[in-house]
C-alpha positions in Angstrom: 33.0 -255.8 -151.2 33.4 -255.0 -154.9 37.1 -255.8 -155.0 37.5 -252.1 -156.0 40.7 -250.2 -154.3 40.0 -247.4 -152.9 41.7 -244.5 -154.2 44.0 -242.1 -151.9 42.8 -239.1 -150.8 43.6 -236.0 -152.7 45.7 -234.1 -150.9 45.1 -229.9 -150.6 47.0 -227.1 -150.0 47.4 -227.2 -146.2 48.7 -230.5 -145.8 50.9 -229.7 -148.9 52.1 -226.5 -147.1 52.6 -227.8 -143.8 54.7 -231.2 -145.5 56.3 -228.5 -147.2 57.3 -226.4 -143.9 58.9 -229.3 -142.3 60.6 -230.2 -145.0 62.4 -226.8 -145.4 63.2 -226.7 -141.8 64.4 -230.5 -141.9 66.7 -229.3 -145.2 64.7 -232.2 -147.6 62.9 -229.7 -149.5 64.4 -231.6 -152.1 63.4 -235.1 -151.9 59.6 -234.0 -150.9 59.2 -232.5 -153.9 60.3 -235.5 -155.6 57.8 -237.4 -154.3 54.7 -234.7 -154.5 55.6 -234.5 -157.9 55.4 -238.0 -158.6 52.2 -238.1 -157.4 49.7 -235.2 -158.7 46.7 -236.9 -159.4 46.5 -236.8 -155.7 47.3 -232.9 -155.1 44.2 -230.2 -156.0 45.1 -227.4 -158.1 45.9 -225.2 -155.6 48.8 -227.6 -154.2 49.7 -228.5 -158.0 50.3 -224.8 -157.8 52.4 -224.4 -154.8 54.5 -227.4 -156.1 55.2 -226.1 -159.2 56.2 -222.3 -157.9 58.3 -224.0 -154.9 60.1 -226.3 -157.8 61.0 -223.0 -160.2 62.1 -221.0 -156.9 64.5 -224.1 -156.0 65.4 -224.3 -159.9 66.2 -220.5 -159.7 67.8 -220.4 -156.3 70.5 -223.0 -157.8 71.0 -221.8 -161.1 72.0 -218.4 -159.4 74.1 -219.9 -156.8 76.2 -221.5 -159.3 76.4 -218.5 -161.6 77.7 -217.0 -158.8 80.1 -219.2 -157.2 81.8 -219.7 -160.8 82.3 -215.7 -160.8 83.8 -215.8 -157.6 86.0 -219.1 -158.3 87.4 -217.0 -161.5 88.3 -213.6 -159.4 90.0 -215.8 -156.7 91.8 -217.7 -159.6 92.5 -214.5 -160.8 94.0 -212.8 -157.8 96.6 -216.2 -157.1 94.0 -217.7 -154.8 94.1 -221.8 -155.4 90.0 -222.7 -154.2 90.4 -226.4 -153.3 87.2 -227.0 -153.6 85.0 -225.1 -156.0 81.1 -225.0 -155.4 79.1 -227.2 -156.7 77.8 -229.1 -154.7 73.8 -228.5 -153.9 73.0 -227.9 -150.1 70.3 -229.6 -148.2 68.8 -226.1 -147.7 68.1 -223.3 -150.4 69.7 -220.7 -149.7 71.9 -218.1 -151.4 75.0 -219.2 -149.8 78.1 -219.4 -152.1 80.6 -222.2 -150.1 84.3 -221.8 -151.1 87.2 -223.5 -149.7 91.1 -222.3 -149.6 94.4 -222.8 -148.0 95.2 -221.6 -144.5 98.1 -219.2 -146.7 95.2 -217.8 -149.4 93.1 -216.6 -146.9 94.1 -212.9 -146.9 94.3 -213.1 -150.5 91.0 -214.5 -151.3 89.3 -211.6 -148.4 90.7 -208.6 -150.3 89.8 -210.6 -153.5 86.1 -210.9 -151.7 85.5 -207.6 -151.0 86.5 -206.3 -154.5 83.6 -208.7 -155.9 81.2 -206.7 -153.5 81.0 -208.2 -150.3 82.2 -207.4 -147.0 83.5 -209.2 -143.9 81.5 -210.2 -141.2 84.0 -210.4 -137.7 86.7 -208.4 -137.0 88.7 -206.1 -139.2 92.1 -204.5 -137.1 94.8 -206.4 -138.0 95.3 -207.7 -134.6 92.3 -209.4 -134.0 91.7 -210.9 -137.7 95.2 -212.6 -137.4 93.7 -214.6 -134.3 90.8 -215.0 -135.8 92.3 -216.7 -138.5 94.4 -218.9 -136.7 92.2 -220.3 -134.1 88.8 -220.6 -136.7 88.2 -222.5 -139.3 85.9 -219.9 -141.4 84.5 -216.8 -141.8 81.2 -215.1 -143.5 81.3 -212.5 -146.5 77.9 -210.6 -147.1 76.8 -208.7 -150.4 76.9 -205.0 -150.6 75.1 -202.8 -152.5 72.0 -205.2 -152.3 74.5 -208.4 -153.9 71.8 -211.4 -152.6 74.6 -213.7 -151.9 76.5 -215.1 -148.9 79.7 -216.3 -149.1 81.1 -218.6 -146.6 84.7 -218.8 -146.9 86.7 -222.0 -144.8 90.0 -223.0 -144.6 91.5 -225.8 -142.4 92.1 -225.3 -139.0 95.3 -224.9 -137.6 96.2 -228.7 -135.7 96.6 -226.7 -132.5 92.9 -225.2 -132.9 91.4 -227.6 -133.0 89.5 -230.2 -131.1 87.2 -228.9 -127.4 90.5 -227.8 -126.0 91.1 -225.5 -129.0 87.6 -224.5 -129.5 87.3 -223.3 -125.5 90.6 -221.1 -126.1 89.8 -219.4 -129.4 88.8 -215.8 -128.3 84.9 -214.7 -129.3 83.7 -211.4 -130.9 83.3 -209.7 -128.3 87.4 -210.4 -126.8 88.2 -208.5 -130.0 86.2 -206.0 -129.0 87.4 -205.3 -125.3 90.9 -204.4 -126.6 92.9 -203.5 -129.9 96.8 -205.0 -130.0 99.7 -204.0 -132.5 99.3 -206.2 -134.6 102.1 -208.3 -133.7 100.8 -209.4 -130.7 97.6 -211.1 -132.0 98.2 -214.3 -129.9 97.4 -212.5 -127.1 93.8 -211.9 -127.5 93.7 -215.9 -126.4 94.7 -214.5 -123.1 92.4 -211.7 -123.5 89.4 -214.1 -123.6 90.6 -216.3 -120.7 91.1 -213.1 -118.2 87.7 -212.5 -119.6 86.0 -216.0 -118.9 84.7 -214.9 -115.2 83.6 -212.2 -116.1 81.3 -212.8 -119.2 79.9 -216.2 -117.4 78.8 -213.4 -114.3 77.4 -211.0 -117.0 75.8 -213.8 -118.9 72.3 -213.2 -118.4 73.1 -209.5 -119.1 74.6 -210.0 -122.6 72.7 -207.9 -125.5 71.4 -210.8 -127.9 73.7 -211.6 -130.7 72.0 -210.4 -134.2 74.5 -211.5 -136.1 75.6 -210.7 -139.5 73.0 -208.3 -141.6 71.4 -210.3 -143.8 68.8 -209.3 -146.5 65.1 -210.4 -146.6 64.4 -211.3 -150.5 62.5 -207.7 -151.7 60.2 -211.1 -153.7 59.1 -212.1 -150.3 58.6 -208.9 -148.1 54.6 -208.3 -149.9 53.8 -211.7 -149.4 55.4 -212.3 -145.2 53.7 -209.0 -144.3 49.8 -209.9 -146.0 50.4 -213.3 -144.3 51.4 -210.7 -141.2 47.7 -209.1 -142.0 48.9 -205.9 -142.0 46.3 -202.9 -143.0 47.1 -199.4 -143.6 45.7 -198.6 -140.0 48.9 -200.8 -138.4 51.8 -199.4 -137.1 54.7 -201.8 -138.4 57.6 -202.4 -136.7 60.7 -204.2 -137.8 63.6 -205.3 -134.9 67.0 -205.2 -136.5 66.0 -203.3 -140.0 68.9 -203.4 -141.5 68.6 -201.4 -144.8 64.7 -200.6 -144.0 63.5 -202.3 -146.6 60.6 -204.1 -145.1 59.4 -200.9 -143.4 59.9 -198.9 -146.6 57.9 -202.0 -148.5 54.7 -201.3 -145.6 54.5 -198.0 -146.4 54.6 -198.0 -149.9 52.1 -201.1 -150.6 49.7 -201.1 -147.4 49.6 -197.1 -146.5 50.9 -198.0 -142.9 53.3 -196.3 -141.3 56.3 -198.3 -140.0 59.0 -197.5 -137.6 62.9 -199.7 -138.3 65.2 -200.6 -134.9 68.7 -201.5 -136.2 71.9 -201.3 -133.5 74.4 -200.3 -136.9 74.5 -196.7 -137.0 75.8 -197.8 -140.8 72.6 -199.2 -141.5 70.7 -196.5 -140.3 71.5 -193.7 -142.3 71.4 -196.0 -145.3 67.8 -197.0 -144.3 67.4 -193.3 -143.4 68.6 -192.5 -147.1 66.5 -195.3 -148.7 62.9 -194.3 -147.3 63.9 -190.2 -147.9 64.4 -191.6 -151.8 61.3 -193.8 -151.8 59.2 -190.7 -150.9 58.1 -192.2 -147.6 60.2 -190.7 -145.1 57.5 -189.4 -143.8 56.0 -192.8 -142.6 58.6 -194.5 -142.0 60.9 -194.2 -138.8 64.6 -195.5 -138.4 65.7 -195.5 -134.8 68.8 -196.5 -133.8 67.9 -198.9 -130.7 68.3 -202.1 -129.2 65.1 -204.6 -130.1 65.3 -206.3 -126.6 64.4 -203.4 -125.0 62.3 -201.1 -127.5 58.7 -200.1 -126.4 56.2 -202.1 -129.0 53.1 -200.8 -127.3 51.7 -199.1 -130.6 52.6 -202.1 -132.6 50.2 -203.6 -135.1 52.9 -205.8 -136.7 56.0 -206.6 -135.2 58.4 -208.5 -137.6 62.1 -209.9 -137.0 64.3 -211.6 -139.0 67.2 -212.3 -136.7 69.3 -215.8 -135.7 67.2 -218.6 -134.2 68.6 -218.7 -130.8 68.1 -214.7 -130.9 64.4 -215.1 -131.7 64.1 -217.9 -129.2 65.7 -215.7 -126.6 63.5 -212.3 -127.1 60.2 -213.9 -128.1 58.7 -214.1 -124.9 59.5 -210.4 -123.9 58.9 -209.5 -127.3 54.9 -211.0 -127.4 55.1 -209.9 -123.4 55.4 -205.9 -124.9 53.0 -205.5 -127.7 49.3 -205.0 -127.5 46.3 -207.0 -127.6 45.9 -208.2 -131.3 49.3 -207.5 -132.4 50.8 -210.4 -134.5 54.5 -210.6 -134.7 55.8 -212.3 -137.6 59.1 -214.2 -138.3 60.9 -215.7 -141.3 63.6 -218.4 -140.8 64.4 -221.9 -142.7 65.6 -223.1 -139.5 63.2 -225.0 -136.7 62.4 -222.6 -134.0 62.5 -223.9 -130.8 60.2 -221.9 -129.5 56.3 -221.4 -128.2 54.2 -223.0 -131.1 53.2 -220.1 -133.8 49.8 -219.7 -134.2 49.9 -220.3 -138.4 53.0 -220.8 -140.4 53.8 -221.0 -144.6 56.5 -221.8 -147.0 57.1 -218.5 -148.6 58.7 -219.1 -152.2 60.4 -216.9 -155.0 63.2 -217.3 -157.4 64.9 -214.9 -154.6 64.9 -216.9 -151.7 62.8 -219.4 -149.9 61.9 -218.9 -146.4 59.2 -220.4 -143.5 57.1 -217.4 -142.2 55.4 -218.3 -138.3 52.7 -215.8 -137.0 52.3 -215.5 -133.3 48.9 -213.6 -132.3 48.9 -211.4 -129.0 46.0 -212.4 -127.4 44.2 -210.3 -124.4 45.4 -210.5 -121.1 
């Protein structure tokens, strides 16, 4: 014994990735880079690297959220709207979500002042339904139009009488508003709407299409880099459930030669898509169907990716990896833990746009 400590070991880029994929998904991004960073003797280059680029994507990712959330502040200000509490504050997870608080009256106000900044409503729109909607929720999403990379979640308080288990199990759901449209001064009764529907939906349950929730862009900065991680080749046949716009098949068939094929339920979205891969000058290789992605046939898929809520991943994966072919790899993108059979590899995926966990599942044979 020479007395001599013995250094750390260095640390590469797989550990650093995989420290830095639980630490998006646990929202502490943050505080692990503080501490990698404090320590880079101990990191090779290539995890100096990756440090480094997730730090200026994080840097990025705030300075834009705040430029943003100060523009929307000033038009609600503008319009009347008193915002209670103006963002600020810097969110366990990076994402491009501006968060802005108003009173119960200020929320029509602040909507139409929303959606002449550029975003729309996600939830319902007759008068009817968003007048219970309001008064029996506590918030509501905005997303960016015309390819605006924000999200804007809007909250007010909730009513006394909303609130608490009893209020929660009598505020109608999305799909209450749907069943029926009311004059408008009879919103409170879409609370009996969804109590005559109760039996009903708990019997139809297991037969419920999969929520997809609100359209929501994937960063054009990470598309390139999710699908080579994907290992797609111009001789794949990409498919994309829930395409929203099409970017991500337009991207395939632009950079990798492949020819893609887009599933998206909003008929909206579609021709938009549609429109989008005509102007690209790939409408010949790329597809937009409008189709359900719990049911779609996948059995000429090379790559399948989906960028869709967790617990709507969770739900279709199995059927999903049950219908595409041998040596298929379906790829998804999501900050948030996935419950769900163990991906075969997963990365941090990093730009100034957005930050994001991509998890590859390989179909194996039979």
């Amino acid at each position: 014994m020479n007395g001599e400590r013995e250094s750390p070991p260095t640390l590469g880029i797989d550990q650093v990735d995989e420290r830095l994929v639980v630490a998006i998904q646990d929202g502490r991004l943050r505080p692990v880079l503080r501490e990698l960073g404090e320590v880079p003797s101990r990191l090779d280059q290539p995890a100096q690297t990756r440090i480094a680029e997730a730090s200026r994507a994080l840097a990025a990712i705030d300075f834009a959220v705040e430029s943003e959330g100060r523009r929307l502040a000033h038009s609600l200000v503008a319009k009347g709207v008193g915002v209670s509490s103006p963002p600020g504050e810097r969110p366990d997870r990076p994402l491009r979500v501006v968060a802005l608080e108003v009173a119960p009256r200020d929320v029509d106000p602040a909507a139409v002042a929303l959606e002449a900044a550029g975003y729309r409503r996600s939830g319902p729109t007759h008068d009817a339904a968003w007048r219970s909607f309001r008064a029996t929720r506590g918030g509501c999403t905005f997303v960016g139009v015309d390819r605006l990379p924000f999200r804007v979640e809007l909250s007010w308080p909730r009513p006394r009488a909303a609130r608490g288990l009893l209020g929660r199990l009598l505020a109608p759901h999305g799909t209450d508003f749907e069943t029926v449209s009311l004059p408008a001064w009879l919103w409170p009764a879409y609370t009996l709407v969804h109590l005559l529907r109760l039996p009903i939906r708990r019997l139809r349950r297991h037969r419920d299409p999969p929520d997809l929730g609100p359209f929501l862009e994937t960063p054009d900065a990470l598309i390139e880099p999710l699908l080579r991680f994907a290992g797609l080749g111009d001789g794949d046949v990409l498919v994309d459930l829930g395409c929203g716009d099409g970017r991500i098949p337009i991207t395939a068939a632009k950079i990798f030669g492949c020819r893609a094929r887009g599933l998206e339920t909003d008929t909206g979205l579609v021709a938009r898509a549609r429109a989008a891969a005509a102007s690209a000058g790939v409408g010949d290789r790329v597809e937009i169907l409008c189709a359900d992605a719990s049911e779609a046939p996948l059995d000429d898929a090379g790559v399948v990716v989906a960028f869709l809520p967790v617990a709507t991943v969770e739900k279709l994966l199995p059927s999903i990896l049950d219908r595409m072919p041998a040596g298929a790899r379906l790829v998804v993108h999501e900050q948030n833990r996935l419950r769900a059979a163990p991906a075969d590899a997963r990365v941090p995926l990093f730009s100034t746009e957005g930050i994001s966990v991509a998890h590859r599942w390989n179909r194996r044979t039979h």
